[in-house]
Backbone as numpy.savetxt, mean C-alpha at the origin, in Angstrom:
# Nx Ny Nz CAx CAy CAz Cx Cy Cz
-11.91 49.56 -16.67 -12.26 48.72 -15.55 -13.11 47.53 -15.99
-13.89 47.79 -16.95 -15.04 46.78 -17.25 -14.04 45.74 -18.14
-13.07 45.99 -18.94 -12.45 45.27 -19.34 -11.26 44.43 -18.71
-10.82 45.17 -17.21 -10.20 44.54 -16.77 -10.85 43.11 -15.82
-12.70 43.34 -15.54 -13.33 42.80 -15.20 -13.16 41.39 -16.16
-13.99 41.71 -16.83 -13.86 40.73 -18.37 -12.56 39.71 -18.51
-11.58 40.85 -18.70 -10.13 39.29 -18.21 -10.17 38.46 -17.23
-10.54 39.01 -16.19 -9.81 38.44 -14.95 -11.48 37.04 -14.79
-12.26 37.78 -15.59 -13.42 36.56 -15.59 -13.87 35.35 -16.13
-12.86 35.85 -17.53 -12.02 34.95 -18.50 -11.78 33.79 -17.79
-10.17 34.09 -16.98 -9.10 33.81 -16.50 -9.60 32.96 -15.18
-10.91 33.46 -14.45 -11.18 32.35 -13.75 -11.97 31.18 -14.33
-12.88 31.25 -15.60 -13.17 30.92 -16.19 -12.65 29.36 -16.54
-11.43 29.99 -17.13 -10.65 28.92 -17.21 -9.77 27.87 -16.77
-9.48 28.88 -15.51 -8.63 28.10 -14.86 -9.51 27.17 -13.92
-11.19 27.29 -13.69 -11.97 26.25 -13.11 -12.24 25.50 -14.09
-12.12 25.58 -15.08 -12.33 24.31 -16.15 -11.00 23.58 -16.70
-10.09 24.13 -16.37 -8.83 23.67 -16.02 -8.62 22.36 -15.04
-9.30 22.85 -13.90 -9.34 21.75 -12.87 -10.17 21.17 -12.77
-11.25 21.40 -13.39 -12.10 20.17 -13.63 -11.99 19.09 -14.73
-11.32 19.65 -15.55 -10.53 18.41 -16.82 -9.02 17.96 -15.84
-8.77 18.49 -15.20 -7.53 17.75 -14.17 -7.99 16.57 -13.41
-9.35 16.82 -12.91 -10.04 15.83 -12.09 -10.77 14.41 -12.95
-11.17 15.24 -14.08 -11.77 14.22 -14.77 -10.65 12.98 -15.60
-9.51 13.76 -15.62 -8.78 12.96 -16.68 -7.90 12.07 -15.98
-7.77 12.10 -14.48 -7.66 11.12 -13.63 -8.53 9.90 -13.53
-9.85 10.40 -14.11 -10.84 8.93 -14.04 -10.76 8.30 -15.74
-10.37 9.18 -16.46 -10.42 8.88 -17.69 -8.99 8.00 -17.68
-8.12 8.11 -16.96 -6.26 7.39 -17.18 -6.42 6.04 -16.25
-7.36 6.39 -15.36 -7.60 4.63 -14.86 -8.58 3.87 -15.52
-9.80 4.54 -16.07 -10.58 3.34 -17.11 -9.32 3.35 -17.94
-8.76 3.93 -19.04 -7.99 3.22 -19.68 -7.13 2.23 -19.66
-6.66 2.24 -18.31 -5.50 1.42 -17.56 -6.26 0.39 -17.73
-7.60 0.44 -17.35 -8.25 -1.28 -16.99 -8.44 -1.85 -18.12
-8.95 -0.93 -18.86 -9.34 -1.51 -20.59 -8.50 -2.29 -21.13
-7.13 -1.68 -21.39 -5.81 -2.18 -21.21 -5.88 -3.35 -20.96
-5.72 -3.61 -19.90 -5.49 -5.19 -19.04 -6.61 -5.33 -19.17
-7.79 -5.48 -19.48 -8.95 -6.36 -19.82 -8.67 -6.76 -21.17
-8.50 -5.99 -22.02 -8.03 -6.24 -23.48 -6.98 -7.00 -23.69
-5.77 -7.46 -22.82 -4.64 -8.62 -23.14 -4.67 -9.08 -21.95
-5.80 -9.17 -20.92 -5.29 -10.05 -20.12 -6.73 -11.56 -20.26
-8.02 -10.23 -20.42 -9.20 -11.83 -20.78 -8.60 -12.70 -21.77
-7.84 -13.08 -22.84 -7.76 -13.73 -23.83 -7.49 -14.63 -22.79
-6.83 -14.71 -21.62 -5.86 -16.05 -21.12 -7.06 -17.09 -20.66
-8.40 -16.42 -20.25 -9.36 -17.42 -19.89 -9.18 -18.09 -20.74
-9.59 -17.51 -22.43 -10.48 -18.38 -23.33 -8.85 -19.98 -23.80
-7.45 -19.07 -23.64 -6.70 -20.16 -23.81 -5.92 -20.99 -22.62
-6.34 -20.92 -21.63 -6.24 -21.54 -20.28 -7.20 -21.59 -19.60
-7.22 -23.23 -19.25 -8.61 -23.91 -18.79 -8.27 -23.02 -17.23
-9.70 -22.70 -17.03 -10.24 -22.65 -15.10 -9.51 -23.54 -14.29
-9.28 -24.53 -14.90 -8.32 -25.87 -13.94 -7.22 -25.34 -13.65
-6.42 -25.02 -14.65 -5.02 -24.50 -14.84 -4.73 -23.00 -14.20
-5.62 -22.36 -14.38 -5.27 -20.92 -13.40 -6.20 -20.91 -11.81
-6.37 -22.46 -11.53 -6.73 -22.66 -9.79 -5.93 -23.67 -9.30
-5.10 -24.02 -10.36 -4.30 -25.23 -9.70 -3.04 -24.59 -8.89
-2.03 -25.16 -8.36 -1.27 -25.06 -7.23 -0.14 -24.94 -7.76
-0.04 -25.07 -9.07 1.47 -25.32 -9.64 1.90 -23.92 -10.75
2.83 -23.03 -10.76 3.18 -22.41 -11.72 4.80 -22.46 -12.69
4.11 -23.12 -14.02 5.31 -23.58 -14.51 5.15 -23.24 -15.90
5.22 -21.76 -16.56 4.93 -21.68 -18.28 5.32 -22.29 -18.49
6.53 -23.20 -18.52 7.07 -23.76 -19.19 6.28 -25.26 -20.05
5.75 -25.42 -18.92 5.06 -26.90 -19.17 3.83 -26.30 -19.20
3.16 -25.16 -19.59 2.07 -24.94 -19.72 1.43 -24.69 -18.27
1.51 -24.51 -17.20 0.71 -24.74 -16.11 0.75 -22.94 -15.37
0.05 -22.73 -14.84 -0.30 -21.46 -14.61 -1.06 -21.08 -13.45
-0.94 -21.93 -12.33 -1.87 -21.63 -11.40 -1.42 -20.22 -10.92
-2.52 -20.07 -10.35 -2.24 -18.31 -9.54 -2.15 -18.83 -8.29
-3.03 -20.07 -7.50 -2.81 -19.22 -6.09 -2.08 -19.50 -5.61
-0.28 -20.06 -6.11 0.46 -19.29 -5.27 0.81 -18.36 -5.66
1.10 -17.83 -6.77 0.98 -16.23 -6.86 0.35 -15.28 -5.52
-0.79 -15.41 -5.41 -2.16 -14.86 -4.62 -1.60 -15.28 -2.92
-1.17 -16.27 -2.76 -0.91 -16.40 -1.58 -0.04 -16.12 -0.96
1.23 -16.43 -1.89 2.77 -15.29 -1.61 2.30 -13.80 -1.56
1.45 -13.38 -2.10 1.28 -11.75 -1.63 0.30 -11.43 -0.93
-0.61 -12.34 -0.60 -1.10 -12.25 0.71 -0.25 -12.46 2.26
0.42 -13.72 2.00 1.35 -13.38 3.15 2.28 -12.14 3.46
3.16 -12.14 2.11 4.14 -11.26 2.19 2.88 -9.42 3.02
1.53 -9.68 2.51 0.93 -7.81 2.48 0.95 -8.12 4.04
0.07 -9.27 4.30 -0.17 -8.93 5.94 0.75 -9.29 6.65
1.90 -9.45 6.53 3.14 -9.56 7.45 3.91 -7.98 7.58
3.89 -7.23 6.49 3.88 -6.00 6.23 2.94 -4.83 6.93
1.81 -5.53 7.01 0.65 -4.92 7.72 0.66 -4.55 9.17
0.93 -6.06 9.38 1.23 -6.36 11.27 2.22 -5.75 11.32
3.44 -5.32 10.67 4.73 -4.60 10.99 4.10 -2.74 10.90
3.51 -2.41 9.70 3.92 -0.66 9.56 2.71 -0.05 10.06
1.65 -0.91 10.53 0.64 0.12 10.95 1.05 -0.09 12.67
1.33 -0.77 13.73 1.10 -0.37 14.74 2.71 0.39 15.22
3.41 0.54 14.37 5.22 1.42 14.19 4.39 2.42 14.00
3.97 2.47 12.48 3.59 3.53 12.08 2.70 4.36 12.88
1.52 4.10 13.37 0.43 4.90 14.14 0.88 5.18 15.46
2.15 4.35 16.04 2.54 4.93 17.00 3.92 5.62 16.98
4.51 5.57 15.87 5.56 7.33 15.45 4.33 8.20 15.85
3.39 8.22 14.97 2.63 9.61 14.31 2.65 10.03 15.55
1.89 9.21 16.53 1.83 9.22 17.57 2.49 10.17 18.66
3.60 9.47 18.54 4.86 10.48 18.83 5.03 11.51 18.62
5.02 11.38 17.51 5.40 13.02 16.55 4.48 14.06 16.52
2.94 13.56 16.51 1.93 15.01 16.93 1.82 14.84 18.36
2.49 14.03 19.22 1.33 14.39 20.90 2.31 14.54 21.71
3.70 13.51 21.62 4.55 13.40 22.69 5.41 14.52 22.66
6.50 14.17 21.49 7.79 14.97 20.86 7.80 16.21 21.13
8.43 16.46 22.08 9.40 17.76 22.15 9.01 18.71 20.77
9.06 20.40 20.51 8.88 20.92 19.05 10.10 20.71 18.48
11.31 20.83 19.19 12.75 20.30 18.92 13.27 19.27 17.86
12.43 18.23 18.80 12.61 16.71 17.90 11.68 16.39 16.88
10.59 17.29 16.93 9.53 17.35 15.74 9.98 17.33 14.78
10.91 19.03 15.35 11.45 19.42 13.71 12.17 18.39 12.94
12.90 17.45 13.60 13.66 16.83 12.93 13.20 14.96 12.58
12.28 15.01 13.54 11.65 13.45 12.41 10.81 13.75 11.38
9.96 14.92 11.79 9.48 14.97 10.46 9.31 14.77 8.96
10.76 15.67 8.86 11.67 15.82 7.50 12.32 13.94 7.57
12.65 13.59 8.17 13.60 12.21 8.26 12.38 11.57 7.80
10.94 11.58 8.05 10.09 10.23 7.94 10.10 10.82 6.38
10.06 11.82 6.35 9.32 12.22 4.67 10.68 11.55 3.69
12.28 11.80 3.90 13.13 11.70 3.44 13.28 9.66 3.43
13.09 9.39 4.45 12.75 7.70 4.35 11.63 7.35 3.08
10.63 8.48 3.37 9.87 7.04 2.53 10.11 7.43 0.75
11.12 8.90 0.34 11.77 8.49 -0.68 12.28 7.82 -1.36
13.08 7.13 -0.11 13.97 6.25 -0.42 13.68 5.21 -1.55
14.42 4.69 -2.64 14.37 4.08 -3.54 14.32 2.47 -3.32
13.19 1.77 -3.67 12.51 0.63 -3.25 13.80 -0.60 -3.66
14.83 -0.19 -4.66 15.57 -1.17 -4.95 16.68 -1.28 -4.03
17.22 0.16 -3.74 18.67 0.33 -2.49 17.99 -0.75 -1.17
16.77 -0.28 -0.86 16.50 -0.98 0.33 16.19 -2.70 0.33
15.96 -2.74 -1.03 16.22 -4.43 -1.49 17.65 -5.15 -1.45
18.69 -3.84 -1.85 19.48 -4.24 -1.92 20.29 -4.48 -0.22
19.56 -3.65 0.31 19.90 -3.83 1.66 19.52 -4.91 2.48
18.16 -5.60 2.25 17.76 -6.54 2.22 18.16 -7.75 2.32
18.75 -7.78 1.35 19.68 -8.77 0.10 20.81 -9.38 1.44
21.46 -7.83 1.66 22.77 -8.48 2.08 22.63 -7.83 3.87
22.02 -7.79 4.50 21.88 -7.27 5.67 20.64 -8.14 6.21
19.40 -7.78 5.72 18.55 -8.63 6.55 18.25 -10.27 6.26
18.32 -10.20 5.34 17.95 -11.42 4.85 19.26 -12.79 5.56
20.44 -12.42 5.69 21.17 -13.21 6.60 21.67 -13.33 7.90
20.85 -12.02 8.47 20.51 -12.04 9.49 19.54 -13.01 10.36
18.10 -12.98 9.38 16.82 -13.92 9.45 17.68 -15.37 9.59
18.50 -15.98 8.75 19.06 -16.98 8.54 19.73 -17.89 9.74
20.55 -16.47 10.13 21.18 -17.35 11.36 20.45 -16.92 12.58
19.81 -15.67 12.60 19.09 -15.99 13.70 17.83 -16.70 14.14
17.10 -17.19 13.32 16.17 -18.46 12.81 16.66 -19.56 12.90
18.10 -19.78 12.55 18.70 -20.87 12.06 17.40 -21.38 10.34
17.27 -20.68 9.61 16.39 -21.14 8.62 17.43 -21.70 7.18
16.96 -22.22 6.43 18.33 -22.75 5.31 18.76 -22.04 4.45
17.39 -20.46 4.19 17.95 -19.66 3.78 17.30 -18.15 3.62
17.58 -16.89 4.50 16.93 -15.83 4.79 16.10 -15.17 3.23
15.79 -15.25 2.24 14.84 -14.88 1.09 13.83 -15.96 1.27
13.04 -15.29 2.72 12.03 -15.94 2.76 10.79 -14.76 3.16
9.22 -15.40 2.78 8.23 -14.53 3.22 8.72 -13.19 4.23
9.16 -13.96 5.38 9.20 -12.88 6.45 10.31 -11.95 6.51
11.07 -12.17 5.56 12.34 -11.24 4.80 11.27 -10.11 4.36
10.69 -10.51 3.35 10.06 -9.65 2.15 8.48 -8.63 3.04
8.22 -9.16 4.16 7.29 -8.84 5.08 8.04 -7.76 5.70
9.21 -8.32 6.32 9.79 -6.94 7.31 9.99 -5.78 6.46
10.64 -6.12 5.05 11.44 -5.07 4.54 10.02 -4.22 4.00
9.20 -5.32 3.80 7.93 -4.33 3.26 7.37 -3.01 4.11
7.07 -4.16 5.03 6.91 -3.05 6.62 7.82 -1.94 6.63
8.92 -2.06 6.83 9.65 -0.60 6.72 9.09 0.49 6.00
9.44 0.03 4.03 8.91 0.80 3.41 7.27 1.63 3.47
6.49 0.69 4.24 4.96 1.24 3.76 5.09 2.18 5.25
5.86 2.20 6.59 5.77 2.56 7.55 5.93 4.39 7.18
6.68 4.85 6.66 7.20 6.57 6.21 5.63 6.77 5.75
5.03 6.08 4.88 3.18 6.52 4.51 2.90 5.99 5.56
2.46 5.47 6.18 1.73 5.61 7.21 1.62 6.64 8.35
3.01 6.93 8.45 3.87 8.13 9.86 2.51 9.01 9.07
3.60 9.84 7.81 3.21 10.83 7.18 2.01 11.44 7.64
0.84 10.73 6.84 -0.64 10.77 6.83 -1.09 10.93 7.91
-1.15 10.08 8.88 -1.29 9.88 10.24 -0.90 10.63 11.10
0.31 11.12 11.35 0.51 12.65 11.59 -0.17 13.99 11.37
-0.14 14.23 9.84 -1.21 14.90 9.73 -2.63 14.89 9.95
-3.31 14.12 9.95 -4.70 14.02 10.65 -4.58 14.33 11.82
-3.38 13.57 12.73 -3.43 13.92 13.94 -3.68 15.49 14.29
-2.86 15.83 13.54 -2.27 17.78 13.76 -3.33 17.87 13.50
-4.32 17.56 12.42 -5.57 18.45 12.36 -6.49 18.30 13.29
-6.35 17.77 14.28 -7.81 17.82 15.12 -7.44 18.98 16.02
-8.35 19.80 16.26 -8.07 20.96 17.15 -7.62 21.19 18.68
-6.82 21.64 18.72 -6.32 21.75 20.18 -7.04 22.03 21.46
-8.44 22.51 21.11 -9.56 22.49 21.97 -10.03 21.06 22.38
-10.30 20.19 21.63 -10.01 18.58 22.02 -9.53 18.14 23.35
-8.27 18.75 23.19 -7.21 18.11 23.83 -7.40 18.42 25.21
-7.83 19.92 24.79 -7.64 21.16 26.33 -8.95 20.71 26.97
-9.98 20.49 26.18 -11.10 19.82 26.81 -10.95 18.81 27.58
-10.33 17.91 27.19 -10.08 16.39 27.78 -9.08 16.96 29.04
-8.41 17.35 29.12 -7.18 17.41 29.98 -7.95 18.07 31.47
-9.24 19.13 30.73 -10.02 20.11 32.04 -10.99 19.03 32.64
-11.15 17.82 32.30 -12.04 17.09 32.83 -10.90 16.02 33.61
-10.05 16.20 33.91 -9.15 15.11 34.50 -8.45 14.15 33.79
-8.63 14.20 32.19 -7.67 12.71 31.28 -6.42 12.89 31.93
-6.00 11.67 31.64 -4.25 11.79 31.33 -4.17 11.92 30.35
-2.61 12.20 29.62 -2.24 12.64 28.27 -2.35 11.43 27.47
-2.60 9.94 28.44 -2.22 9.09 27.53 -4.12 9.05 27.23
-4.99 8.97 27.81 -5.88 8.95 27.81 -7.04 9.97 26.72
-6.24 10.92 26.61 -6.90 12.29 25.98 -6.46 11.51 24.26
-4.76 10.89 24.44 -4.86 10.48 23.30 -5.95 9.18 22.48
-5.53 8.74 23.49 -6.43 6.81 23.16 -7.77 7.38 23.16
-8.46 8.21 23.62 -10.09 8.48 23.74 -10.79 9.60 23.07
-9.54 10.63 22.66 -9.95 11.73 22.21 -9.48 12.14 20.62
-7.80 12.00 20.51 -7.27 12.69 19.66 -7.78 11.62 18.57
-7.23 10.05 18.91 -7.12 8.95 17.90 -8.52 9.03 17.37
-9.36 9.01 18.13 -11.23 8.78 17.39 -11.21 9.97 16.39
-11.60 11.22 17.06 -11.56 12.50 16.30 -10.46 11.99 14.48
-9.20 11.81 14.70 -8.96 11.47 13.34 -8.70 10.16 13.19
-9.75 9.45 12.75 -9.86 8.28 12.39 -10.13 8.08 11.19
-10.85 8.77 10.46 -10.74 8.85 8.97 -9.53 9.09 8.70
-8.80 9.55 9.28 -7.38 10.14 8.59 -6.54 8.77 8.70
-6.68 8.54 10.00 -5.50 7.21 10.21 -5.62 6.25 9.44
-7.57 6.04 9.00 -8.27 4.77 8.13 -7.49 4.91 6.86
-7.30 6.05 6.38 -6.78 6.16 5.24 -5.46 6.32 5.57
-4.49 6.50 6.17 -3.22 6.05 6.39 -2.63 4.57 6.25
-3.65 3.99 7.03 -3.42 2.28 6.67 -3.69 2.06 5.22
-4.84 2.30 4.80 -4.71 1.57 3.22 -4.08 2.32 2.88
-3.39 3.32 2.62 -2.20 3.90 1.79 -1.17 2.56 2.05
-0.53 2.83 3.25 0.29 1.85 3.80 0.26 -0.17 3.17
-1.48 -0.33 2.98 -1.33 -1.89 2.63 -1.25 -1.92 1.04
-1.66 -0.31 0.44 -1.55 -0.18 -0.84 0.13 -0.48 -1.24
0.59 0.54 -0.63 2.18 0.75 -1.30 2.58 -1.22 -0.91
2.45 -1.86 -0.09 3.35 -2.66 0.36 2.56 -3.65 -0.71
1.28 -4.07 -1.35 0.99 -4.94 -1.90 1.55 -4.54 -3.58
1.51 -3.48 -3.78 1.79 -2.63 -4.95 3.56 -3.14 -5.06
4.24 -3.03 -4.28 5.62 -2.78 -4.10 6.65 -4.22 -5.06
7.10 -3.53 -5.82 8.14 -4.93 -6.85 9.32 -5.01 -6.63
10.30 -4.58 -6.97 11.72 -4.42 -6.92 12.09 -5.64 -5.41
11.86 -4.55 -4.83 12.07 -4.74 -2.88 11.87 -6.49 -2.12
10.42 -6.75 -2.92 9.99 -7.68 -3.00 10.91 -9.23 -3.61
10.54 -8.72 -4.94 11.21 -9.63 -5.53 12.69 -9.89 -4.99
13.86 -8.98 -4.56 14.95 -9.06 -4.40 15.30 -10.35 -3.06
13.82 -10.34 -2.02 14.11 -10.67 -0.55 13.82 -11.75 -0.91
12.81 -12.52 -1.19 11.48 -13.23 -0.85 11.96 -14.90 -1.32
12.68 -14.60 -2.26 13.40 -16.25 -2.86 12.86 -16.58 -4.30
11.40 -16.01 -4.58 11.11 -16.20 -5.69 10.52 -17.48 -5.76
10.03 -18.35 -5.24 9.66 -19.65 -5.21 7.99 -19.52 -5.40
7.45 -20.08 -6.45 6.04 -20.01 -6.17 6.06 -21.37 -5.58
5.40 -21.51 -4.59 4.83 -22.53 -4.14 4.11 -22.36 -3.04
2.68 -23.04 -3.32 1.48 -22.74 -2.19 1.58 -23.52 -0.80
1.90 -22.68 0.30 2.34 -22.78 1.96 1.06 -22.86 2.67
0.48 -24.16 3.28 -0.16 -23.34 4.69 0.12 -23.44 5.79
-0.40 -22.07 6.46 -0.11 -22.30 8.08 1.13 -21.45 8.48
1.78 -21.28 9.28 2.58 -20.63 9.80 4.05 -20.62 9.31
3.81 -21.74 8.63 5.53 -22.39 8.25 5.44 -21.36 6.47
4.38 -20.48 6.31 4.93 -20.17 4.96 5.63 -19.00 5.38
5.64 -18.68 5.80 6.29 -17.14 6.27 7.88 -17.47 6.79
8.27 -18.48 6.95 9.51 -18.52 7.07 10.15 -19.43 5.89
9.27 -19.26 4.47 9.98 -20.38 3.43 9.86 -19.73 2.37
10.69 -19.22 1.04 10.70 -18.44 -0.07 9.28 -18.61 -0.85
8.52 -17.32 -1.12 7.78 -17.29 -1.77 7.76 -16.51 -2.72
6.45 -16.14 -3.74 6.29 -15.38 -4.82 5.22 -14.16 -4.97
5.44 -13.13 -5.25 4.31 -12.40 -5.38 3.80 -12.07 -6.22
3.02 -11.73 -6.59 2.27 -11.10 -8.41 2.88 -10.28 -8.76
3.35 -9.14 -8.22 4.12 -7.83 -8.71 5.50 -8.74 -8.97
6.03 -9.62 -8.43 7.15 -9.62 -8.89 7.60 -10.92 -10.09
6.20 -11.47 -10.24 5.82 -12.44 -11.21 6.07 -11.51 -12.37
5.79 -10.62 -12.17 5.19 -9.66 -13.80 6.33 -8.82 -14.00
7.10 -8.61 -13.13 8.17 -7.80 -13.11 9.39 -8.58 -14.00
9.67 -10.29 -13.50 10.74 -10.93 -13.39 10.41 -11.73 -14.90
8.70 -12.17 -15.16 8.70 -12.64 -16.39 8.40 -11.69 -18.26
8.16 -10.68 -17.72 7.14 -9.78 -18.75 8.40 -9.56 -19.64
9.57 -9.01 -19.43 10.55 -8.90 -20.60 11.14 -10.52 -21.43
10.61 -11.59 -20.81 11.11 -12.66 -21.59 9.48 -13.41 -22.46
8.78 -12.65 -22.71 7.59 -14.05 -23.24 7.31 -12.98 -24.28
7.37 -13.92 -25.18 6.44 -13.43 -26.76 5.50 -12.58 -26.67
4.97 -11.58 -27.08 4.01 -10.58 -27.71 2.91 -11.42 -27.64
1.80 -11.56 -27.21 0.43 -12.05 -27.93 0.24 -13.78 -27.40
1.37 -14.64 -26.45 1.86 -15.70 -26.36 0.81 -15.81 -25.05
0.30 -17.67 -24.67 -0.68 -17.84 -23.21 0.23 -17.07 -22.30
1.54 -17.24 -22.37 1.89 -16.95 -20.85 1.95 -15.25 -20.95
2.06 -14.52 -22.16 1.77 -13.36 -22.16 0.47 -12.51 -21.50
-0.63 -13.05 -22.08 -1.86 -13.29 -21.08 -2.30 -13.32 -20.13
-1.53 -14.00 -19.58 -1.94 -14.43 -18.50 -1.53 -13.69 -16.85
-0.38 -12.88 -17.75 0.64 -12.30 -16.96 -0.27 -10.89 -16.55
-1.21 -10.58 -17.74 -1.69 -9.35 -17.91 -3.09 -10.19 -16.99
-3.53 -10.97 -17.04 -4.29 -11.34 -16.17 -4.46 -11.45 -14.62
-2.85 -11.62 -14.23 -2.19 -10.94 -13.29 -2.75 -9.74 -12.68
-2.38 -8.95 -13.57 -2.23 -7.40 -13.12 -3.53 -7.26 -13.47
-4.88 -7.87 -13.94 -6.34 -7.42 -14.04 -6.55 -7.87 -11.96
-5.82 -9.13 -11.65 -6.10 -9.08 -9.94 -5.59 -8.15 -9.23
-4.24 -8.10 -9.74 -3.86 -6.67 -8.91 -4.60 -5.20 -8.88
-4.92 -5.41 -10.02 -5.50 -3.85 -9.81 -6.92 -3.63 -9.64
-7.70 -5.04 -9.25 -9.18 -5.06 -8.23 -9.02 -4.89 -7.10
-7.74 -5.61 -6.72 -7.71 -6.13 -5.32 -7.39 -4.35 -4.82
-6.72 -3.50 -5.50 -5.95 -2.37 -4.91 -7.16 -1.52 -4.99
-8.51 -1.81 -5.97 -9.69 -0.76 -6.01 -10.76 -1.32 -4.85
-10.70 -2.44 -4.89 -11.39 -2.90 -3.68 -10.70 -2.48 -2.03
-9.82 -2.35 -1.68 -8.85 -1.35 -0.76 -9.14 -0.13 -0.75
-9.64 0.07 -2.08 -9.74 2.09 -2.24 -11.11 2.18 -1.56
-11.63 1.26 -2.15 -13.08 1.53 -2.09 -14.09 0.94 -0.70
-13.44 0.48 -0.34 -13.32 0.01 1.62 -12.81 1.15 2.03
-11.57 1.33 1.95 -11.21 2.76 2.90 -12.38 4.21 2.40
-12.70 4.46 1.47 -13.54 5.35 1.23 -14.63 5.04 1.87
-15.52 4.09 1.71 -16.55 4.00 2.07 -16.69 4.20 3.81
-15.39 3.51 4.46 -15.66 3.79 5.66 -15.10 4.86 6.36
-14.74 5.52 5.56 -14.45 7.23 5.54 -15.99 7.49 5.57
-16.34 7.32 4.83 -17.55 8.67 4.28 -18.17 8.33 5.35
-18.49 7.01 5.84 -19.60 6.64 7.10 -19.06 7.15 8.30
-17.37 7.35 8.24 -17.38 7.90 9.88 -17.83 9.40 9.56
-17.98 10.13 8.70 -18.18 11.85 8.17 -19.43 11.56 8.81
-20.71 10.38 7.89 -21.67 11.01 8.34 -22.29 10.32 10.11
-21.47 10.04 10.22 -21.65 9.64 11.60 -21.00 10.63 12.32
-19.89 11.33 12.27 -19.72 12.57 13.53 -20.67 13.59 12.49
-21.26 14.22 11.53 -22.14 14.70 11.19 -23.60 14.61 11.69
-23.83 13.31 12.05 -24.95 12.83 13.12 -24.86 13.38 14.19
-23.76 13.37 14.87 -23.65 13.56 16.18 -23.40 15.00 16.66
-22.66 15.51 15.54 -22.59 17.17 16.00 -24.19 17.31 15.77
-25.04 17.34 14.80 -26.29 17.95 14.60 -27.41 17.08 15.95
């Protein structure tokens, strides 16, 4: 017995230090990631002037390298995406934990999870030849691979993470909630808007940045709709005129430029913005996670 003690103490032994090198080596694979792109992407400061990566124009060819239209094509393209999959999205979930029949549960469920499988290039390719000339003639625009091409189709995709997540939080708030609200006179729509949605709001908070993550993150899909045009838009008229995004800058140029070359650099300099901008997202949605914890933690005590 004492030895069977001994194994099995082993065995937990290990398998908690197991998961704590699982946890740790997740923080250890993103410093490296950054090191990475700090290591080939700073060189591009020291060989491209500050002028040249704030100017308006992107042309390796002739040397010129501005980012912000880079920066601004994927700012439009995220929040056109944004305005599309979070108020779809939060109101499926919607659907799917409060309204829906158990019937029809069963079966969007599995469908939202099986959507957001779906492979980011098929739906580009769908894009391509379905929406994008659609936009065209029903715009009358000169030619549908524009911002609001690459916005809708984004929206779709980030909408299946959003359902998902959001759903689940929903389900987790307890059914006493509900039964509470309903014994004081709510309506159902009311119990939802005042009761269910607050209660998981951390959940939904983090449903959206999942959602603005995947769609700013997103290449293939992107690149296929959008026209590919860097050029810096303001005002309303950019969203209906071909633009460029960073993911698909790095996607479309990285197999053609020299090893060690400015525009090599610079590309990786790229992806040093992308991958602040996506920790600064993490680290907003966390933070205002943790503050709604200790704020219903306030309030229960």
């Amino acid at each position: 017995m004492r030895n069977k003690a001994t194994s099995l103490s082993w065995i937990e032994f290990l398998i908690t230090r197991l998961v704590k090198a699982s946890g740790y080596s997740a923080i250890v694979f993103v410093g490296l990631i950054f090191f990475f792109l700090m290591g080939e992407g700073l060189p591009a400061l020291a060989e491209t002037s500050l002028s040249s990566l704030l100017s308006t124009r992107w042309y390796p060819i002739e040397g010129y390298y501005g980012l912000l239209p880079l920066i601004g094509g994927s700012l439009v393209v995220t929040l056109g995406a944004t305005l599309v999959a979070v108020p779809v999205g939060i109101g499926t979930a919607v659907f799917i934990s409060e309204i829906a029949p158990r019937w029809l549960r069963e079966i969007l469920k599995p469908l939202v999870e099986v959507l957001g499988g779906f492979p980011s290039v098929v739906l580009g390719f769908l894009g391509v030849l379905v929406l994008s000339p659609f936009l065209r003639e029903f715009l009358g625009l000169p030619t549908g691979l524009t911002a609001l091409a690459g916005s809708l189709l984004l929206g779709g995709i980030a909408i299946p993470t959003v359902v998902s997540v959001a759903e689940d939080a929903l389900d987790a708030v307890p059914r006493s909630y509900r039964d509470a609200a309903l014994a004081l006179g709510a309506t159902q729509w009311q119990t939802i808007w005042r009761v269910t949605l607050p209660a998981a709001r951390s959940g939904v908070l983090t449903a959206v940045m999942l959602g603005v993550g995947r769609a700013i993150g997103e290449t293939m899909a992107v690149m296929m709709v959008t026209g590919n045009a860097p050029v810096l838009r303001l005002g309303l008229e950019a969203l209906f005129m071909p633009t460029r995004t960073m993911t698909a800058t790095i996607a479309a140029e990285m197999g053609e430029v020299a090893n060690g070359s400015e525009h090599y650099h610079v590309l990786f300099l790229i992806g040093i913005a992308l991958f602040l901008i996506s920790l600064a997202i993490n680290v907003t949605a966390s933070a205002l996670v943790f503050r709604q914890h200790k704020r219903s933690e306030r309030i229960l005590s």
